[in-house]
C-alpha positions, 0 to 999 in steps of 0.5 A: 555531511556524508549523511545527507550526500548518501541519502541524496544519492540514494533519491536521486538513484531512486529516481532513476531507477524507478524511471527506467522501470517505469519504461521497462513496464518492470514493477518499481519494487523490483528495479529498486531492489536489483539496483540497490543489489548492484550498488552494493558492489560498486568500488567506492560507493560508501557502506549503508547500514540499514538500523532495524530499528529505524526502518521499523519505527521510521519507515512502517507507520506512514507506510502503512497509515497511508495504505490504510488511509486510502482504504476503502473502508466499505470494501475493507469491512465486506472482505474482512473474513477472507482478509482475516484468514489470510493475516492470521491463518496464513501467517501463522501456517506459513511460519510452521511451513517454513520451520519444519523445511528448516528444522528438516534441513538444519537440525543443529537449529533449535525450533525457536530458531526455525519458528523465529525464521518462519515468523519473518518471512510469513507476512507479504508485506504491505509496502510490496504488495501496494508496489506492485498492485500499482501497476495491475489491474485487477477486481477491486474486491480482490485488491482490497483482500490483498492490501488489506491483508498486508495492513494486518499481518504484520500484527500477527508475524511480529507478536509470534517473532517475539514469542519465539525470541522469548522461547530461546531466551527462557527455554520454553514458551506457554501457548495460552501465554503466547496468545492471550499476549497476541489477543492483548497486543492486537486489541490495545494496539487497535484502541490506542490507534482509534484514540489516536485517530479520533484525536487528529480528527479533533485536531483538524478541525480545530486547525483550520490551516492546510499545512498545520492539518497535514502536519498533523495527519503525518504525526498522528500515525507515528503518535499511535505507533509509538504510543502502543509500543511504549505500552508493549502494544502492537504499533502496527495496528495502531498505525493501521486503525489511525489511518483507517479512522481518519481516512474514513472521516477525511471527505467531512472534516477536510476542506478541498484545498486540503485533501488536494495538498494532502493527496500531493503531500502523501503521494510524496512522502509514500515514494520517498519512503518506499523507494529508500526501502526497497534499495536499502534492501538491495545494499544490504547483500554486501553485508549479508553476504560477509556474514556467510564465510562459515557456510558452504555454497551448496547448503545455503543454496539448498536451504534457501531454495527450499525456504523460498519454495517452502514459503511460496507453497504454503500460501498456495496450500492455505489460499486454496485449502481454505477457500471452502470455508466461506461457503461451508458457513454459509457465505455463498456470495463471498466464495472467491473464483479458483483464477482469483485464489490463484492471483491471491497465492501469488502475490505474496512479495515480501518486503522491509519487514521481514528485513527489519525483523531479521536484523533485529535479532539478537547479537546471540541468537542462535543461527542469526546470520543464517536467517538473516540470510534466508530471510534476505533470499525470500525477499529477494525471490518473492519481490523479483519472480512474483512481482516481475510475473504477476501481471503475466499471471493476471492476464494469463488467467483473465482476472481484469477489472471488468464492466460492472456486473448489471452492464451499466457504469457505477460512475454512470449512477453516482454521476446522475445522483451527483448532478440530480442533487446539485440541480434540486438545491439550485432549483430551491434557490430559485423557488425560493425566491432567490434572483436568478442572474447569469451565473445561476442561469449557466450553473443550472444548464451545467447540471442539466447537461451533466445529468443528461450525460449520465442518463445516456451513459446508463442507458446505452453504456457504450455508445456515450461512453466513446462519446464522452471520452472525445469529449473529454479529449476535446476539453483537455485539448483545450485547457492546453491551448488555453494554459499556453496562451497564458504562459505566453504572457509570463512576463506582461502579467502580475505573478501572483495572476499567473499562478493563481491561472496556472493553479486553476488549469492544473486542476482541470487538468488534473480533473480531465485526467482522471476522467479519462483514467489517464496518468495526471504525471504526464504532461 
């Protein structure tokens, strides 16, 4: 029973918090974390011992198999490189970094030691980065390196964790063994999860019931990440490929009901999820902190400053040192601008992974308490003076979402093609000998008008586009009228009418919402 009290104690604190941040124009992740700090020492607020091994195999495979099935897999592909030199590259330069900071301050730690500290707090983590990328607006390319980036490093960070704990546990670690098993893990990993993807796709297919197709979509990434971990394959990757997979193929084998309920139910369980980490994170200082009674105040200030300092340099130092690559190789086009590079080096938030890892070292690993320590401290300096100031860096450097570079609205063309379409199976209908009543009659002049609009909007972007917004006020102006108008009627009309009315303003609503780039949360 205190289980669930606890538990709905946190959601509810979760709730709270992330609405004062939400006021507060703070990053959700950051208010969650310094909450979570300041119940930890609260009289009477009962012990939450975070299992490693649960927030590893709970909480990461629908985190990350939502964030990969929101991927724009167009956009993903076009930045792999940049993506890749980042999960790979800066993960493993990141960890030497901080190994050699804490072996120059440290030296009674042996290197595995270091290494394995450096593999913890080398990976920004995805479920920060998406946080915290929420409440920015910054060119799409440049979301996708990041979040893409933290899709894959994961990967990366715990293979060479292993490695490392391997190296303490034998005395020596092979390089050529350390990487053949990376290569092995990584590729077996991204098969099970393609398997695994192509799997529930079939499976949805067959359904054909919302709630079984979602039920199904939920399982399949813990079914890729436990079934390569119970090969000794990568989880995360399979649990990212899965996510890929089936959101690549969702818009052809979901029927609209479905992606509706789907998109509510993924929206819920991606807060739940992230808010219980990040203040579990916070809870966990009381802990952390009573490990630490060996250790003198001024050396574990030191060492976690220069960690942390360590950490946040080197990313800088591999963002913009490599950044020459692309164009050495002949990629003019993917050269990234030095504002952007900047952006990049900054966000760098790490998360529950690095938390997880920490704790899951072994009882007898040398300096453990240490490192769960120092790795707590990155955490908790990346998430609150990156995450707190990157917006600031975002606007300081004029890195905004722009209009696109031929000055006329993607949304324009796909509109126009969307509306063209729509207007060239209707006329076939007619053509074709088909009657043509009212509703065809009012459907056609509907396209028409919505190809016009879009005509308008490509050929003078400005002007229809302010047009467009009062139009759209107008119309969800209206839909409230007509909302209330209806549920002043609550208690003359049959229910099932009611919500089936209330169902459909929703999604007008919901529509008119999107349209105007609004928040569809506020009523």
């Amino acid at each position: 029973m205190e289980f669930v009290e606890v538990l709905i104690g946190l959601l509810a604190a979760s709730v709270a918090l992330a609405y004062a941040a939400r006021h507060a124009r703070m990053p959700a992740a950051v208010a969650l974390v310094l909450g979570g700090m300041a119940l930890a020492f609260v009289p009477n607020v009962p012990r939450v011992e975070l299992d490693p091994h649960i927030a590893l195999a709970f909480f990461l495979p629908p985190l990350l198999q939502v964030s990969a099935y929101r991927t724009d897999w167009t956009a993903f592909r076009s930045a792999l490189r940049p993506i890749l030199l980042l999960a790979l590259g800066a993960v493993v330069f990141t960890a030497a970094a901080v190994a050699a900071v804490t072996k120059w301050l440290a030296p009674e730690l042996p290197w595995a030691a270091c290494v394995a500290l450096g593999a913890i707090v080398a990976p920004p983590d995805a479920v920060a980065a998406s946080a915290v990328l929420k409440t920015t607006r910054i060119p799409r390319r440049l979301v996708t390196i990041l979040e893409g980036e933290s899709l894959l490093n994961d990967a990366s960070s715990l293979i060479l964790y292993r490695a490392a704990i391997a190296a303490t546990a034998a005395g020596s670690v092979s390089f050529g063994e350390a990487g053949s098993s990376f290569v092995l893990s990584a590729l077996g990993g991204t098969a099970i999860g393609y398997a695994v993807g192509r799997l529930a796709i079939m499976a949805t297919m067959a359904l054909e019931d919302t709630l079984l197709e979602i039920s199904a979509g939920v399982l399949a990434g813990f079914a890729g990440y436990f079934g390569a971990e119970a090969f000794g394959l990568s989880g995360v990757l399979a649990a990212v490929a899965c996510g890929l997979v089936t959101g690549v193929r969702q818009h052809e084998v979901l029927s609209a009901r479905t992606r509706v309920a789907a998109t509510a139910v993924w929206d819920f369980i991606e807060f739940v999820l992230t808010s219980l980490v990040f203040i579990l994170i916070g809870l966990q200082l009381r802990d952390v902190v009573g490990r630490l009674g060996a250790f003198g105040f001024r050396d574990l200030a030191v060492l976690a400053l220069a960690t942390s300092a360590a950490l946040i340099a080197s990313r800088f130092v591999w963002v913009y040192g490599t950044s020459g690559i692309p164009r050495a190789l002949g990629f003019k086009r993917a050269t990234l601008r030095p504002s952007h590079l900047a952006v990049i080096s900054w966000a760098g938030m790490r998360g529950v992974v690095s938390l997880a890892a920490a704790l899951a070292l072994p009882v007898e690993f040398p300096g453990r308490d240490l490192i769960i320590f120092l790795a707590f401290c990155a955490i908790l300096v990346t998430l609150v003076l990156q995450g707190t100031t990157l917006g600031w860096v975002i606007r300081r450097l004029g890195v905004v979402e722009g209009p696109a570079e031929e000055g006329v609205s993607p949304e324009a063309r796909v509109r126009h093609e969307a509306a063209a379409a729509a207007l060239r199976t209707i006329e076939h209908r007619l053509y074709n000998g088909r009657v043509l009543g009212l509703p065809d009659a009012d459907m056609l002049r509907h396209y028409r008008q919505q190809r016009d609009n879009a005509e308008a909007m490509i050929a003078g972007h400005g002007l229809a586009a302010k047009r467009r917004e009062a139009r759209l006020q107008l119309e969800l102006s209206a839909a409230h009228a007509a909302r209330r108008a209806v549920l002043d009627r609550a208690g003359t009309i049959d229910g099932e009418l009611l919500q089936s009315l209330e169902e459909e303003f929703d999604f007008d609503e919901g529509r008119l919402r999107r349209a105007l780039g609004g928040d569809e949360n506020r009523g």
